[in-house]
C-alpha positions as CSV (number, residue, x, y, z in Angstrom):
1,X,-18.4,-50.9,-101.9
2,X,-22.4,-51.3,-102.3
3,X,-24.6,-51.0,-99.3
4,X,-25.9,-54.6,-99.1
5,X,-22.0,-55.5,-99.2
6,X,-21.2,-53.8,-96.3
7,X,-24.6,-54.4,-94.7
8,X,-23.6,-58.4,-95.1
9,X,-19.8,-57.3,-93.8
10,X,-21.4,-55.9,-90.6
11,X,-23.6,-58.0,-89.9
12,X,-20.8,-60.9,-90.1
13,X,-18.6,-59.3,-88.0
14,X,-21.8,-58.5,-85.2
15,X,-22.6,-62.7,-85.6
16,X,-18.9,-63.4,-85.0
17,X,-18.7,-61.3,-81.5
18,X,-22.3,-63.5,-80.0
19,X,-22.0,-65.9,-77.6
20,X,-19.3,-67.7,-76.4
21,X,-16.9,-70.4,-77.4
22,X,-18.6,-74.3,-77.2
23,X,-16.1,-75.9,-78.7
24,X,-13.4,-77.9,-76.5
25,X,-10.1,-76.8,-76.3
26,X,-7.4,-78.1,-78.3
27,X,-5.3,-80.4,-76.2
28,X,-7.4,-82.1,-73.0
29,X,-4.2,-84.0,-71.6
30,X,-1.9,-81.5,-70.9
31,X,-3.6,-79.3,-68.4
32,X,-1.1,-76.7,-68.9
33,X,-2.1,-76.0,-72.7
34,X,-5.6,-76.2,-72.0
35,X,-5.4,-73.5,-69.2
36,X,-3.2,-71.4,-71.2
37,X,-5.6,-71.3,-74.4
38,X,-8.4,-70.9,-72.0
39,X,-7.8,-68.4,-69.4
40,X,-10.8,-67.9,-68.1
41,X,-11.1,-72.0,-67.2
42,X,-8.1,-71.2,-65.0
43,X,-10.0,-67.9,-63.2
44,X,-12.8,-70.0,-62.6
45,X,-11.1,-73.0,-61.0
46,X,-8.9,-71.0,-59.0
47,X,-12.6,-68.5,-58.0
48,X,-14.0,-72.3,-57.0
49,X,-10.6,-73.1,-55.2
50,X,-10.8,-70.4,-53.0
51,X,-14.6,-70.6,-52.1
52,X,-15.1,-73.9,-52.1
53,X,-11.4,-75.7,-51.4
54,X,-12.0,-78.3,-54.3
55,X,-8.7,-78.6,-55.9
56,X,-8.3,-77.1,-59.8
57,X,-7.3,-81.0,-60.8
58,X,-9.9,-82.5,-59.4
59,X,-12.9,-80.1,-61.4
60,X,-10.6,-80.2,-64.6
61,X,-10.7,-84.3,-63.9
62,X,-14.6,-84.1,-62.9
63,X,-15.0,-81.7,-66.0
64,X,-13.2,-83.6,-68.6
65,X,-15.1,-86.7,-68.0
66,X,-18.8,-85.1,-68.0
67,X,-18.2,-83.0,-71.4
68,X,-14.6,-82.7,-72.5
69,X,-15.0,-79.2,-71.9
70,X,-18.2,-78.5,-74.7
71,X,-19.9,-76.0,-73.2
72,X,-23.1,-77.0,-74.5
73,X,-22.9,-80.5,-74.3
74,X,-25.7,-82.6,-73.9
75,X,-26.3,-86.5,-73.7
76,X,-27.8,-88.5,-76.6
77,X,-30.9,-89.3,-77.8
78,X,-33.0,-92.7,-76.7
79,X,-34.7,-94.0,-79.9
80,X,-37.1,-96.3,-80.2
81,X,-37.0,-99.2,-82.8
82,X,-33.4,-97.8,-83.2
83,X,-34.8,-95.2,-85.4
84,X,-36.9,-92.6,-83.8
85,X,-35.7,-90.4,-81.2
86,X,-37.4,-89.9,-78.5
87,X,-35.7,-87.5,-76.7
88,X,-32.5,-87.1,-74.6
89,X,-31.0,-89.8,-71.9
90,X,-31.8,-87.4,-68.6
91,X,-31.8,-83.0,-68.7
92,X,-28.1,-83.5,-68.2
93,X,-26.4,-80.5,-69.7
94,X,-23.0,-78.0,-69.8
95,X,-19.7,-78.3,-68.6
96,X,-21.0,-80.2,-65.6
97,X,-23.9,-82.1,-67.6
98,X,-26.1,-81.2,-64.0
99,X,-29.6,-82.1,-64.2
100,X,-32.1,-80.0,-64.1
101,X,-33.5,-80.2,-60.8
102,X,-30.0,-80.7,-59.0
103,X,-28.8,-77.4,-61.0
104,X,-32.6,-75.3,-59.8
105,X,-31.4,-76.6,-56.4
106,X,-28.0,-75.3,-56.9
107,X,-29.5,-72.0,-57.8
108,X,-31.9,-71.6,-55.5
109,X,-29.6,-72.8,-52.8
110,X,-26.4,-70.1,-53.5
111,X,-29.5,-67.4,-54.6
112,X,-27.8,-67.4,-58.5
113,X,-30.4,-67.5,-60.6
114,X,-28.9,-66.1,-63.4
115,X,-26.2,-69.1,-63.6
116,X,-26.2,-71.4,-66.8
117,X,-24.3,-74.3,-67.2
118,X,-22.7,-73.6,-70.5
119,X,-20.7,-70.9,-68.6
120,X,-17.4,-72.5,-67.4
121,X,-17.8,-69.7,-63.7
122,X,-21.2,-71.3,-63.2
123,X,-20.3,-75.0,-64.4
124,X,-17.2,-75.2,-62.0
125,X,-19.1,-73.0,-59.4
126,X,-21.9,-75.5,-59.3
127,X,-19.3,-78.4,-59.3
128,X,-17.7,-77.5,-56.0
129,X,-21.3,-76.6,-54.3
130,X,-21.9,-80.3,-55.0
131,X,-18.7,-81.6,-53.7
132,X,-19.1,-79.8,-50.3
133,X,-22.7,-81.9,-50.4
134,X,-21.1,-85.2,-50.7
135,X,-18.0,-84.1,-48.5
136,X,-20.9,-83.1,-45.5
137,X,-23.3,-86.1,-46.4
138,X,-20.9,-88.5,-47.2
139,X,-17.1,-87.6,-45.9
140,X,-15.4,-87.7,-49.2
141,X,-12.4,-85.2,-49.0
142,X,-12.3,-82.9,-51.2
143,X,-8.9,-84.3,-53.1
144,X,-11.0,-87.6,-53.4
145,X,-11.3,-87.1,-57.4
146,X,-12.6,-91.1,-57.5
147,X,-15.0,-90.9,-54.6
148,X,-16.0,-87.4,-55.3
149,X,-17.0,-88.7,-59.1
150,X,-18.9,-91.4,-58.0
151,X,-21.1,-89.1,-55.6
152,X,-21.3,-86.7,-58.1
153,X,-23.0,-89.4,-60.9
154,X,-24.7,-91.4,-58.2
155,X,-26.1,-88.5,-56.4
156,X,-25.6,-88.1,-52.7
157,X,-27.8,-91.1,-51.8
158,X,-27.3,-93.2,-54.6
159,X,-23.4,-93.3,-52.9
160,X,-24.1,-93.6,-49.3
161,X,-26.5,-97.0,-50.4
162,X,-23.1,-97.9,-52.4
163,X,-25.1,-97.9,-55.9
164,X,-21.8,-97.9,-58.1
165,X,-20.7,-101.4,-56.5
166,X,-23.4,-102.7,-59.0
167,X,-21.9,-100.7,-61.6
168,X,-18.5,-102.1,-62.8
169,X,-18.0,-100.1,-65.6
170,X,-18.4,-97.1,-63.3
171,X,-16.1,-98.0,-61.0
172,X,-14.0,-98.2,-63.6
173,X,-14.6,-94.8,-64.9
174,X,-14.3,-93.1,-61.8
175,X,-10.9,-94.5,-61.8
176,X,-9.9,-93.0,-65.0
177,X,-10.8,-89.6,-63.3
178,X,-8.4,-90.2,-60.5
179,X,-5.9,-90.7,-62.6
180,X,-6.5,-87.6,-65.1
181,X,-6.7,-85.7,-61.4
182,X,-3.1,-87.3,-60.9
183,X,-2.0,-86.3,-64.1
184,X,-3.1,-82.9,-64.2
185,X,-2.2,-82.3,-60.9
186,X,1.3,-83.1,-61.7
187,X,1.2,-81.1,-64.9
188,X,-0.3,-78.2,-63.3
189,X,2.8,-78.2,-60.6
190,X,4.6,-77.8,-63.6
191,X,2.8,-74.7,-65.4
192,X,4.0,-71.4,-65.3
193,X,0.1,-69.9,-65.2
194,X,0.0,-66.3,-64.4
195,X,-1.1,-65.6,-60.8
């Protein structure tokens, strides 16, 4: 074998072991398939669980609806004259699609500034931080996928002042998570997941 051959071999097989998968997992309606391809979703929902008592359905719910679990997600581009972009919606970004200045808050509030969003540990991490906000500012329990949702695309004072009454198609939304929480709730009942 010639040296540029195996210099292009290895340096292949060094690109192949970067970063970490982006991609969604294959099947995002059964919770148990998607937690069984991805194991490390299932560590860090049951790591949030424990610290933060949000229940594994509800982030998968929350999770599902914000990215379809693409790790580097991001929202589209605005273009002007329907042609030109102009940049992204909002900084929205990751598993969570957290903005920029609610995720430095995030950081700086829990002292972990070496989280990123396009880690599923930080991404759920962050996601139950935010859900003990709205559950202290607000009163949403915790199991509350629909309530929780809209607080978490309102914002904390966007869903006090009731914002998402002006926003049917939200409402609606919000109610698709509640029942994907329902669902994989049920499903996860169900799983035999390693403990």
């Amino acid at each position: 074998m010639s040296r540029s051959l195996r210099a292009l071999i290895i340096v292949l097989l060094v690109a192949s072991c970067g970063g970490g998968q982006t991609s969604a997992p294959r099947n995002l309606d059964n919770a148990c398939s998607l937690l069984k391809e991805r194991p490390e979703y299932l560590r860090a929902f049951r790591a949030v669980e424990r610290k933060w008592g949000v229940p594994i359905h509800v982030q998968m719910a929350t999770i599902h609806q914000e990215s379809r679990f693409v790790a580097d997600a991001r929202t589209p581009f605005k273009y002007v004259l329907g042609v030109l972009p102009m940049g992204r919606q909002s900084s929205a970004f990751g598993y969570s699609q957290a903005l920029d200045a609610t995720w430095d808050e995030y950081r700086r509030d829990q002292n972990r500034r070496t989280a990123k969003r396009d880690r599923i540990k930080d991404a759920s991490d962050f996601m139950g931080w935010y859900m003990n906000v709205s559950q202290e500012r607000n009163g949403i329990p915790l199991t509350d996928a629909r309530n929780q949702y809209l607080a978490y695309h309102e914002g904390h004072t966007g869903y006090a002042r009731g914002s998402y009454n002006r926003k049917s198609w939200l409402v609606g939304v919000s109610a698709k998570v509640a029942a994907r929480s329902e669902m994989y709730r049920d499903q996860i009942a169900g799983c035999r997941l390693r403990r």
